[in-house]
ZATITI-412767 format. One record per residue (C-alpha): residue number from 1; residue in three letters; chain; x, y, z. Coordinates in steps of 0.1 Angstrom, whole numbers. Example, Ala and Ser with C-alpha at 12.3 -4.5 7.8 and 13.67 -1.06 7.14 Angstrom:
// ZATITI-412767
[1 ALA A [123 -45 78]]
[2 SER A [137 -11 71]]
END
This chain:
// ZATITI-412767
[1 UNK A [320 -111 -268]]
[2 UNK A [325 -74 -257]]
[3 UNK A [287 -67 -272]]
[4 UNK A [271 -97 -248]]
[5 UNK A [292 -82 -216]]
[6 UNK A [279 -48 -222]]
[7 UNK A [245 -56 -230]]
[8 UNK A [250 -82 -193]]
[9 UNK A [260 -49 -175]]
[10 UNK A [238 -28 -184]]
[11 UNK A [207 -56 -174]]
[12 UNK A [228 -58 -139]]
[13 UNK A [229 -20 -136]]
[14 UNK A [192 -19 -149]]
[15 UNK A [181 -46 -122]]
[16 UNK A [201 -28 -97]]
[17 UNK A [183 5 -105]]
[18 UNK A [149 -16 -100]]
[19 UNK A [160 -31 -65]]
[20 UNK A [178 2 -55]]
[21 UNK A [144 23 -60]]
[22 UNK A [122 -6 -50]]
[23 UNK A [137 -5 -14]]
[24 UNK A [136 30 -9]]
[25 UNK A [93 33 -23]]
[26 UNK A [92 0 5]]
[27 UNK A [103 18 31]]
[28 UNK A [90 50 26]]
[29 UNK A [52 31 20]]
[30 UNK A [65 13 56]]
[31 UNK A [68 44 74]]
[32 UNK A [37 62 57]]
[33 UNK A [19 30 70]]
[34 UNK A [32 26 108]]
[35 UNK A [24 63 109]]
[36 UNK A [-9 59 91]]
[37 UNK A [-22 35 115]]
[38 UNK A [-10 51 148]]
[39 UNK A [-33 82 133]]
[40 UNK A [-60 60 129]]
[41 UNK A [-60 48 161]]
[42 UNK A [-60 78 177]]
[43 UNK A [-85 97 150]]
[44 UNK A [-109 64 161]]
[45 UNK A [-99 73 198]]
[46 UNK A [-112 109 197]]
[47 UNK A [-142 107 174]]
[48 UNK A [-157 79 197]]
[49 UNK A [-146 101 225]]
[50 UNK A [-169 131 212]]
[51 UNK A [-197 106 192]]
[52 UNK A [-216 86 213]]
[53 UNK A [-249 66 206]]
[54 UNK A [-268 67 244]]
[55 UNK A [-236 77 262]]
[56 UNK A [-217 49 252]]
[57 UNK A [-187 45 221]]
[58 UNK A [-206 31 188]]
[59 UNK A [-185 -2 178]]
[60 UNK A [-198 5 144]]
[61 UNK A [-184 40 140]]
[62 UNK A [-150 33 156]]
[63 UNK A [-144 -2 126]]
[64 UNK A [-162 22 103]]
[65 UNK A [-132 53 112]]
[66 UNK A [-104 23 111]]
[67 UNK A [-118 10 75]]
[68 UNK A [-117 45 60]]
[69 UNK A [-86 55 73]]
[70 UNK A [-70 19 59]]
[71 UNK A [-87 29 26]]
[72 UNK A [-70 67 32]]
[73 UNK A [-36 55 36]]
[74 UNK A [-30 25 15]]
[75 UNK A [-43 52 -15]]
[76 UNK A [-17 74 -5]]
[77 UNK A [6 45 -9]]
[78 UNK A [-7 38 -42]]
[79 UNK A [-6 75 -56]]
[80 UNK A [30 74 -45]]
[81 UNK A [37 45 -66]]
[82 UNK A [19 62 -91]]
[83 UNK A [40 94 -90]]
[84 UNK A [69 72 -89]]
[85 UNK A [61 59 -123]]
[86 UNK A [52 89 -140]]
[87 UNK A [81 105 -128]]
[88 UNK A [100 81 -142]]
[89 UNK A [87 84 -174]]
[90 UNK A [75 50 -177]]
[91 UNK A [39 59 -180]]
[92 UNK A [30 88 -197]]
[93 UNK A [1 103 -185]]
[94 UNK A [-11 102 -143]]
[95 UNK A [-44 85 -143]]
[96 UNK A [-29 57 -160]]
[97 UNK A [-1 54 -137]]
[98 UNK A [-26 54 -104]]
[99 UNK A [-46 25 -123]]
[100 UNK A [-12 1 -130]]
[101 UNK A [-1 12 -97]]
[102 UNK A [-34 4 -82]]
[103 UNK A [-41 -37 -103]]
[104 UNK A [-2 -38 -96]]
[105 UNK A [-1 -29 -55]]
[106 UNK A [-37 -52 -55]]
[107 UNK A [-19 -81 -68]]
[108 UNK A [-49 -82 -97]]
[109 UNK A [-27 -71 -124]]
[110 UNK A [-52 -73 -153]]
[111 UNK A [-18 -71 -176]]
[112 UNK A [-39 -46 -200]]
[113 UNK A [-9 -19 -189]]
[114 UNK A [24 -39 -190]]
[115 UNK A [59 -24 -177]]
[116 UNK A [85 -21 -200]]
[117 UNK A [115 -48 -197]]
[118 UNK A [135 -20 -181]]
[119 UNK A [110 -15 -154]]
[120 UNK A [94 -48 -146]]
[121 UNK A [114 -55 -117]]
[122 UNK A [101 -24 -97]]
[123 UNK A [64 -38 -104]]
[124 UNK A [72 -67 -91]]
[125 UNK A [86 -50 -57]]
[126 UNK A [53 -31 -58]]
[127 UNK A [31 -61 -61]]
[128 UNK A [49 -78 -33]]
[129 UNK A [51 -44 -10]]
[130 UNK A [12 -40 -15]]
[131 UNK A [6 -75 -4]]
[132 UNK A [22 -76 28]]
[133 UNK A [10 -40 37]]
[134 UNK A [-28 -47 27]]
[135 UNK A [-19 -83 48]]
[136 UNK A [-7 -60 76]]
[137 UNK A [-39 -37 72]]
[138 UNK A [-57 -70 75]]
[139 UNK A [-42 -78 107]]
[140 UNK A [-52 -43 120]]
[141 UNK A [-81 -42 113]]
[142 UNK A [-89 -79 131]]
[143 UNK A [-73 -59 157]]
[144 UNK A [-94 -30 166]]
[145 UNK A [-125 -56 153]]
[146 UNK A [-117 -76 188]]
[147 UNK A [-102 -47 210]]
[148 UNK A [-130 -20 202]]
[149 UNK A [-154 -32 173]]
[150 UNK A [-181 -56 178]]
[151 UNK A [-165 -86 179]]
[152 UNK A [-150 -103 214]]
[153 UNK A [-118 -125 213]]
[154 UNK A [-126 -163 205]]
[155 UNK A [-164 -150 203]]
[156 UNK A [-165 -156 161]]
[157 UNK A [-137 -177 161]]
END
């Protein structure tokens, strides 16, 4: 009976390990993305500003600065993930790490790298962390589409 309580412990200290470092890699991706995308804004602000196609902003190269700089910080967000897991020690080597954190933030998860039991809780935060910041990227970028790309509210809708 002792054995089983132990071995129950140290799966609740595990699991609390995995929800303890979850939330902290969730809000730091949180903050790199509300800062991420007020830099976007304003780097699509001042390159339209300075670029313009017969004296007017191009629509095409302000979505064109917002899709790249989506791309730019939800990478950063993955190669954190990434760093998280090598540093951990889970995966051994870096460019495997960046390609489970990348199937595993995607929500693709092609299961050809699998976490360890010890670990598989963190994964599972990261799956769910990428799929409401790519949904919020989404939401962004319909955004700037309406407000300064080519499309005009109810227009394509």
């Amino acid at each position: 009976m002792t054995l089983q309580r132990c071995g129950r412990e140290s799966i609740l200290l595990q699991l609390f390990a995995n929800l303890a470092l979850g939330v902290a890699m969730i809000s730091l991706t949180v903050v790199i993305h509300t800062f991420g995308l007020i830099w976007i804004t304003h780097a699509m602000s001042w390159i339209t500003d300075r670029i313009r196609l017969a004296g007017h902003r191009s629509h095409l190269l302000a979505m064109n600065t917002v899709v790249i700089g989506v791309f730019v910080v939800l990478t950063a967000e993955v190669w954190l993930w990434a760093l998280c897991y090598r540093l951990l020690g889970y995966i051994t080597d870096f460019p495997t790490a960046l390609y489970f954190a990348t199937i595993t933030f995607s929500t693709v998860g092609y299961g050809d790298v699998v976490p360890g039991h010890e670990w598989r809780m963190l994964a599972a935060l990261e799956g769910v962390n990428g799929f409401v910041l790519i949904g919020w990227s989404t939401a962004y970028l319909v955004a700037a589409g309406i407000r300064v790309g080519p499309f005009r509210s109810g227009e394509h809708f």
